[in-house]
C-alpha positions in Angstrom: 9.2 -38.7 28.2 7.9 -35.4 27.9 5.8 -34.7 24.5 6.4 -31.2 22.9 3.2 -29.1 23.3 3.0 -28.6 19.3 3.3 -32.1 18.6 0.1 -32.5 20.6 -2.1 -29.2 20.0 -0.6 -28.3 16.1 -2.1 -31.6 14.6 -4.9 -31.3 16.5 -5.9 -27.9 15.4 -4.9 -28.8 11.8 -7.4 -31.6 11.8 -10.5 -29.4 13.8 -10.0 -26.9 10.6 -9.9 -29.8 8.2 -12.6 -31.2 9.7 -14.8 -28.1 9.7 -14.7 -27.7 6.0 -14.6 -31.3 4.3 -17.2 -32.6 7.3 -20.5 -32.2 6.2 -22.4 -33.0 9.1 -22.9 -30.0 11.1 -23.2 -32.2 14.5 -20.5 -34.5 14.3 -18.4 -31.2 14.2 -20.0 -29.6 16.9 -19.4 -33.2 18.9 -15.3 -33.5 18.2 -14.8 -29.4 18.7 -16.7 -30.2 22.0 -14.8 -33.1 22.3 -11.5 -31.7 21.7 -12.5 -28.9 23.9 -12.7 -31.4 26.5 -9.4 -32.7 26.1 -8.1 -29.2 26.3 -9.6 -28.8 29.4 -8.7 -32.2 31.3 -5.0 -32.3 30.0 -4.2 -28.7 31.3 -4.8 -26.2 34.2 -5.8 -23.7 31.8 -6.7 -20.0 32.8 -8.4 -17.1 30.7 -7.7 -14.0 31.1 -10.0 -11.2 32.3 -9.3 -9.4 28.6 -10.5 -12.9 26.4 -13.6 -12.8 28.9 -15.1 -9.9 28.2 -14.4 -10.7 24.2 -16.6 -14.2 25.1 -19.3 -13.0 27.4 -21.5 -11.4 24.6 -21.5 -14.8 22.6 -22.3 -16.1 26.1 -25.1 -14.1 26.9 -26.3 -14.4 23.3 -26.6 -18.1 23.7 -28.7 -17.7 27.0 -31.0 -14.8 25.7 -32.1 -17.3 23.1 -33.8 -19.6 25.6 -36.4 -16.7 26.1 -38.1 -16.8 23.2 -38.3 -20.9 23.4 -39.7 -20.6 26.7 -43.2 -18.9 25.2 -43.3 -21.8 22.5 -43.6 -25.2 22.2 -41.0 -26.5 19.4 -39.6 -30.2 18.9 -36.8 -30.8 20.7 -34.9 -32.0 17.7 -35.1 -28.3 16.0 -34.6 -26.5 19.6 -31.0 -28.6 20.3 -30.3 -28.0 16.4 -30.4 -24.1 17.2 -28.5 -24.5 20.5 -25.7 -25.9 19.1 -25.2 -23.2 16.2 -25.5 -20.7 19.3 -22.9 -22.8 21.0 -20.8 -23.6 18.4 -18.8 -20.1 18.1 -18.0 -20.1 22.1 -16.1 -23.6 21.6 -14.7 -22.7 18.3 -13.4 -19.0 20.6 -12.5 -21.0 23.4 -10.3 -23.7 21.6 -8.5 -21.7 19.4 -7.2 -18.9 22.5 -6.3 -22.6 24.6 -4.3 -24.1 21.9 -2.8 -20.1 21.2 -2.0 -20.4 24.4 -0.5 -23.9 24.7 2.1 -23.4 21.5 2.8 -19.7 22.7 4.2 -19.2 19.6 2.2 -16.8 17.0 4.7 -18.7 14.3 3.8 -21.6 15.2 0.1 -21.1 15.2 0.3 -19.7 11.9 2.1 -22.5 10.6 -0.9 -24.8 11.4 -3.6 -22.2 9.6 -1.2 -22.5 6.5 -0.6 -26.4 6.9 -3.9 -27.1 6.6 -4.7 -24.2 3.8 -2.2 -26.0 1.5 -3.5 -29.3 2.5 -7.3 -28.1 1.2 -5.7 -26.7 -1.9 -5.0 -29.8 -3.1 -7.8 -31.4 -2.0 -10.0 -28.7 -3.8 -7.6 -29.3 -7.0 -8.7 -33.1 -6.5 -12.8 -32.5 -6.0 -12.3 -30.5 -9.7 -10.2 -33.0 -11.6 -12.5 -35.8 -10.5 -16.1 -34.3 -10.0 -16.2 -31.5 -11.9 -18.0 -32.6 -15.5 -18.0 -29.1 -17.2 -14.9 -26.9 -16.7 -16.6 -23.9 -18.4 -19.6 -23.8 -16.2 -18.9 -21.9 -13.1 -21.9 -23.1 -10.9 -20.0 -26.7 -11.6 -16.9 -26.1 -10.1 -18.8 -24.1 -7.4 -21.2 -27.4 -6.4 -19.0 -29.0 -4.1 -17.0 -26.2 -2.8 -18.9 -23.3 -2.4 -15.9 -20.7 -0.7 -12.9 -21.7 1.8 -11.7 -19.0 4.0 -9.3 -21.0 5.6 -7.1 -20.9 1.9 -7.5 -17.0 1.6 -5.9 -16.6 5.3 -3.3 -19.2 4.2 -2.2 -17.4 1.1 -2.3 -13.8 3.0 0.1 -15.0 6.2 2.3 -16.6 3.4 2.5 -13.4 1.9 2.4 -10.8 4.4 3.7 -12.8 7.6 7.1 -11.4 7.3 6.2 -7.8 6.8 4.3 -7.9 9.9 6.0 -9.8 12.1 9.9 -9.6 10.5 10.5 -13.2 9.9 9.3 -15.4 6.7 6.9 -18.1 7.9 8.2 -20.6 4.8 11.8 -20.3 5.1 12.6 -21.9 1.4 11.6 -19.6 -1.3 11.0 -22.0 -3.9 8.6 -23.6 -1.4 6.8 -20.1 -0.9 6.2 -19.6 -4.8 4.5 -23.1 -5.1 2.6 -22.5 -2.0 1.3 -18.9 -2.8 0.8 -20.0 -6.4 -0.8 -23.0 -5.3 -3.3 -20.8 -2.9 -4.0 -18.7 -5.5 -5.4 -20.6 -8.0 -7.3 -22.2 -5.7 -8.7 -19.5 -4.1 -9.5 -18.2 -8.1 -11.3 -21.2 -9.1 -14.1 -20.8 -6.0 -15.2 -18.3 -8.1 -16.5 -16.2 -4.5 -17.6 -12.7 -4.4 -17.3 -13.2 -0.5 -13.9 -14.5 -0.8 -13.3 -11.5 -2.9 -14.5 -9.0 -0.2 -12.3 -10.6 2.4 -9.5 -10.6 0.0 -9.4 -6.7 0.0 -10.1 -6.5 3.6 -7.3 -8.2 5.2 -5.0 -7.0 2.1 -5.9 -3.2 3.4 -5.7 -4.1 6.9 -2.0 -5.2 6.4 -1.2 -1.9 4.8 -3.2 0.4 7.6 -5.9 1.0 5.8 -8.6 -0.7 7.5 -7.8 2.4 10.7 -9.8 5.5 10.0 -7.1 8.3 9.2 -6.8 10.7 6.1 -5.2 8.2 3.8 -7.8 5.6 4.4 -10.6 8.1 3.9 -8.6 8.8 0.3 -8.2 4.7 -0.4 -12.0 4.4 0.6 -13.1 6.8 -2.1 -10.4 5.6 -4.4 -12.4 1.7 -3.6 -16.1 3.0 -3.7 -15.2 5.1 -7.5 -14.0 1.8 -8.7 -17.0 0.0 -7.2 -19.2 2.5 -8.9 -17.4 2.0 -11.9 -17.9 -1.5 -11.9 -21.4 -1.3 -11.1 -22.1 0.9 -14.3 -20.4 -1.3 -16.4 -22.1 -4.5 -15.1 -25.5 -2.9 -15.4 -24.9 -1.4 -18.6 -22.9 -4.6 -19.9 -24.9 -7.6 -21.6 -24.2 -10.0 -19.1 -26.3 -13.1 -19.1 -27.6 -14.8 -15.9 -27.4 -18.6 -18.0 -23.5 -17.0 -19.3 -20.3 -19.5 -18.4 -17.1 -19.0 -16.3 -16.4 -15.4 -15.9 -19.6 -14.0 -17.2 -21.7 -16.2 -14.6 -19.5 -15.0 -11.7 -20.0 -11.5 -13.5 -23.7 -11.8 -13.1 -23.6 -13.5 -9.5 -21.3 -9.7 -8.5 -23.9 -8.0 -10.6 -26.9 -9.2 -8.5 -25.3 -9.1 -4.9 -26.8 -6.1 -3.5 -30.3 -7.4 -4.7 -30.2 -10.9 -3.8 -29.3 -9.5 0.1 -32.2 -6.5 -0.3 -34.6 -7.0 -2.7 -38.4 -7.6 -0.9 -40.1 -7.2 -3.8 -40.1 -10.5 -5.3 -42.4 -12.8 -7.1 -42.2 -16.5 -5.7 -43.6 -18.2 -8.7 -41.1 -16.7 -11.0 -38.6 -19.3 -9.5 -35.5 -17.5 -11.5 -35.9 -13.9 -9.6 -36.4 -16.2 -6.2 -32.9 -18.1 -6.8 -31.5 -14.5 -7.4 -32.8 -13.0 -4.4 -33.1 -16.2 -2.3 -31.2 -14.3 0.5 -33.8 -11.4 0.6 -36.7 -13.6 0.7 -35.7 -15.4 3.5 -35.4 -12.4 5.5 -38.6 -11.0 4.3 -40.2 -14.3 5.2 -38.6 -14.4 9.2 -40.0 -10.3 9.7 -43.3 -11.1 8.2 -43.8 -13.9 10.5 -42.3 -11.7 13.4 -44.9 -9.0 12.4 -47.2 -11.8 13.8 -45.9 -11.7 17.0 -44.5 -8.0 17.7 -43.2 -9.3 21.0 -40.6 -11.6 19.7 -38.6 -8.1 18.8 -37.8 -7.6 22.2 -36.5 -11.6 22.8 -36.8 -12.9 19.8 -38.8 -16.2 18.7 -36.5 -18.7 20.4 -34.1 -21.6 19.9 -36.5 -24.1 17.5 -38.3 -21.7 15.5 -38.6 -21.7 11.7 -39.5 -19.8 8.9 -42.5 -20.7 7.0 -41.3 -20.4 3.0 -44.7 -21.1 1.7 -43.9 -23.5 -0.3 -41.4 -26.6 -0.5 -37.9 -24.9 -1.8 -35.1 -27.6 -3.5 -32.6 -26.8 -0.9 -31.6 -29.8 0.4 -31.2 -32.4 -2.4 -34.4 -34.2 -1.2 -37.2 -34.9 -4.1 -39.9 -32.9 -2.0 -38.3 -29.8 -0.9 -38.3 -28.2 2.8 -40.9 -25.7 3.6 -39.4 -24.7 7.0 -35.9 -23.6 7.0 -34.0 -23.0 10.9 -31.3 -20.5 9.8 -30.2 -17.9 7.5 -28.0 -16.2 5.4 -28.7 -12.7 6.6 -27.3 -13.8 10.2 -28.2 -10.2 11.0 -31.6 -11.2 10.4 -30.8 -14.3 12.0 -30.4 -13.2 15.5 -33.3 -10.8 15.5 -35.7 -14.0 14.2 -34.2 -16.2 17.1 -33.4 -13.6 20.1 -34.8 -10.3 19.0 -33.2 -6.2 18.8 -31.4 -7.3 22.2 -29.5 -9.6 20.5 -28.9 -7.5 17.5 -27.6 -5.0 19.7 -25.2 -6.8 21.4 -23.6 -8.5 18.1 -22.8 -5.4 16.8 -21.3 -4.1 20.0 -19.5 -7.2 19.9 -18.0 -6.8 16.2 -17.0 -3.3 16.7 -14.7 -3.7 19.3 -13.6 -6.3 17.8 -12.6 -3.8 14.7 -11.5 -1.3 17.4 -8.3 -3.6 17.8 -6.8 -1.6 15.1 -6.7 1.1 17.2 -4.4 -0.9 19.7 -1.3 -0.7 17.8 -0.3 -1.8 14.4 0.9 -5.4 15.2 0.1 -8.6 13.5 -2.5 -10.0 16.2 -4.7 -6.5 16.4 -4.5 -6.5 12.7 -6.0 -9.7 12.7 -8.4 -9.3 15.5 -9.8 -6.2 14.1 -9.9 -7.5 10.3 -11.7 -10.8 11.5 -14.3 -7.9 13.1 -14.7 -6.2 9.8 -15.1 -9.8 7.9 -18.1 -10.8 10.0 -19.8 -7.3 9.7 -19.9 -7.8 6.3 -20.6 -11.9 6.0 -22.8 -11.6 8.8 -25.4 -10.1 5.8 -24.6 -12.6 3.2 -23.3 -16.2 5.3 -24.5 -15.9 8.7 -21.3 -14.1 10.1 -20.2 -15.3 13.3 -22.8 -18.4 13.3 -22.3 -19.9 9.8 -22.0 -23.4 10.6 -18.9 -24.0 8.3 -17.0 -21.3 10.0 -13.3 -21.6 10.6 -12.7 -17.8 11.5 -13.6 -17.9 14.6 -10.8 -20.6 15.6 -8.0 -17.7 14.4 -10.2 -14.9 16.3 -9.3 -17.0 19.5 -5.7 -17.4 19.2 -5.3 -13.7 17.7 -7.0 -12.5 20.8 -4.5 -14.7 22.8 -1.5 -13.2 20.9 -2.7 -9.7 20.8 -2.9 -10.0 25.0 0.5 -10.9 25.3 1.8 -8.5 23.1 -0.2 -6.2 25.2 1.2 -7.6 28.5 3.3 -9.8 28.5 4.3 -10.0 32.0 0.9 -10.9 33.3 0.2 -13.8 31.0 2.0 -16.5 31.6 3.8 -19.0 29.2 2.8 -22.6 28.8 6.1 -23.8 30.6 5.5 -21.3 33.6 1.5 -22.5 34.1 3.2 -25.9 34.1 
């Protein structure tokens, strides 16, 4: 009996999102995307086109630049294979996500799954704040276990906006889409995420045009950035206290954003102004120790390196502290620590024709390819970007690069019956 290809691939891409957010160790998810990867692979004849290629190859040659700078060092093997599978990780999280795209053939279909599991993690984040949460008006409480969830914000915008951009609801009941885009919202609300927030107004533009450079995006830009200045005044003018509750703490955390990411001058022994700019610190840390070696901007330092915080930093729940740390926020940073301005180079070549999509046509897959482009430009200087090792994103940027091919071409990608 012959099993319907979403019966197989929808669950399993379901539980590979699920999986990536509520499993908290980083290489048991590298070793079932790997392993599902695997299955992919072995169950089907599956071909890439020469269009998803060239979208891969600069993650590809990213990875291999990498082994440079560890070729001039000597590192333990346990931090070297730690850093090769963040490398690693977005090629299988690319290459799974355009197979099962591929397999469904069905942009409905694979939406579905992306909302299935959102609504599935709203109520699982509902759960983690009736039952763990001890103070409701302390933001940094409801924030400890679930720091941000992308997957929820993409949920509650192809609820909204799937039938404007592609003509057909994607919840047929209506009653069911009010609970569900309620339901996101308040979710997505109660993470309290200034990056979530950011995304939020990105994809919300996008699906209204206004992420493509033209005269009325020019006037919605400077519309954005007045309010943004506005804001600003008012939050620097405004007696908003960084030990304040609920709103006024996520107030604070908007407040300080630009200086936590580019502050360098900071005092390490005033541990309140290091927790505020914890993300500038670790970048000024990774260039001073560069500065060390001036070669390592041309390769980088290698997979296995680590920044030296001078001093042991509570960041891990251990009693001591870590004094080395392998990653960071800043990814942009990142890269240049681990594989040097090549790598940098190539990243952001890589992101911005990835936002070029948009100039492709206004359909719901270049919409998405070139919003996801725009989303890592901006997280890659707060989270990582492409190589934050709780990414889902990069799962959706495969299957939206599938999608956007064969509305492209249709006739020279072939269905999953006809491959059969």
């Amino acid at each position: 009996m012959k099993i319907a290809a979403h019966k197989i691939y929808l669950p399993l891409f379901v539980a590979l999102l699920l999986l990536q957010l509520y499993l908290p160790s980083f290489k048991a998810n590298v070793f079932f995307q790997v392993a599902a990867l695997g299955v992919l692979l072995f169950i089907d004849n599956v071909r890439f086109s020469v269009q998803f290629i060239k979208q891969l190859l600069p993650l590809i040659i990213l990875l291999l630049i990498g082994f440079i700078g560890t070729l001039f060092h000597r590192y333990a093997l346990y931090n070297v294979v730690k850093d090769i599978f963040h490398f690693v990780k977005p090629v299988i999280g690319l290459l799974v996500g355009y197979i099962i795209a591929r397999r469904l053939n069905n942009v409905g279909l694979f939406i579905k799954g992306i909302a299935a599991a959102s609504i599935i993690s709203a109520i699982i984040h509902f759960l983690i704040i009736i039952f763990l949460v001890r103070d409701f008006t302390r933001t940094e409480d409801i924030r400890q276990f679930t720091k941000d969830n992308f997957l929820e914000m993409f949920g509650l915008f192809f609820i909204i906006y799937f039938k404007k951009l592609e003509g057909r609801e994607l919840v047929g009941n209506i009653w069911y889409k009010r609970v569900f885009i309620v339901l996101l919202t308040v979710s997505c609300l109660l993470y309290f995420s200034r990056t979530m927030f950011i995304l939020a107004i990105i994809i919300v533009m996008a699906a209204h045009g206004y992420t493509k450079i033209t005269a009325a995006t020019i006037k919605v830009l400077v519309l954005l950035l007045f309010c943004i200045t506005g804001l600003s005044i008012y939050l620097n003018t405004a007696n908003i206290r960084r030990d304040g509750k609920g709103i006024e703490y996520f107030l604070y955390k908007i407040k300080n954003a630009p200086a936590e990411i580019f502050e360098t001058r900071i005092n390490r022994e005033n541990h309140a102004a290091l927790w505020d700019h914890w993300r500038a610190y670790e970048a000024k840390r990774a260039v001073a120790l560069m500065n060390t070696e001036p070669e390592s901007y041309i390769y980088g330092t290698g997979y296995g390196s680590l920044v030296n915080l001078k001093f042991f930093a509570p960041l891990t729940g251990e009693k001591k502290g870590i004094r080395y740390i392998s990653d960071l926020h800043n990814g942009y940073i990142n890269i240049l620590y681990k594989i040097g301005l090549v790598g940098i180079i190539i990243y952001i070549i890589m992101l911005t024709r990835l936002y070029l999509y948009i100039n492709r046509g206004f359909s719901f897959a270049n919409i998405m390819v070139s919003s996801i482009g725009l989303i890592y430009i901006i997280t890659s200087l707060m989270i990582t970007g492409v190589y934050n090792s709780r990414d889902i994103i990069i799962f959706l940027l495969g299957g939206m690069l599938y999608y956007s091919e064969r509305q492209r071409r249709p006739n020279k990608i072939l269905t999953a019956h006809e491959e059969r």
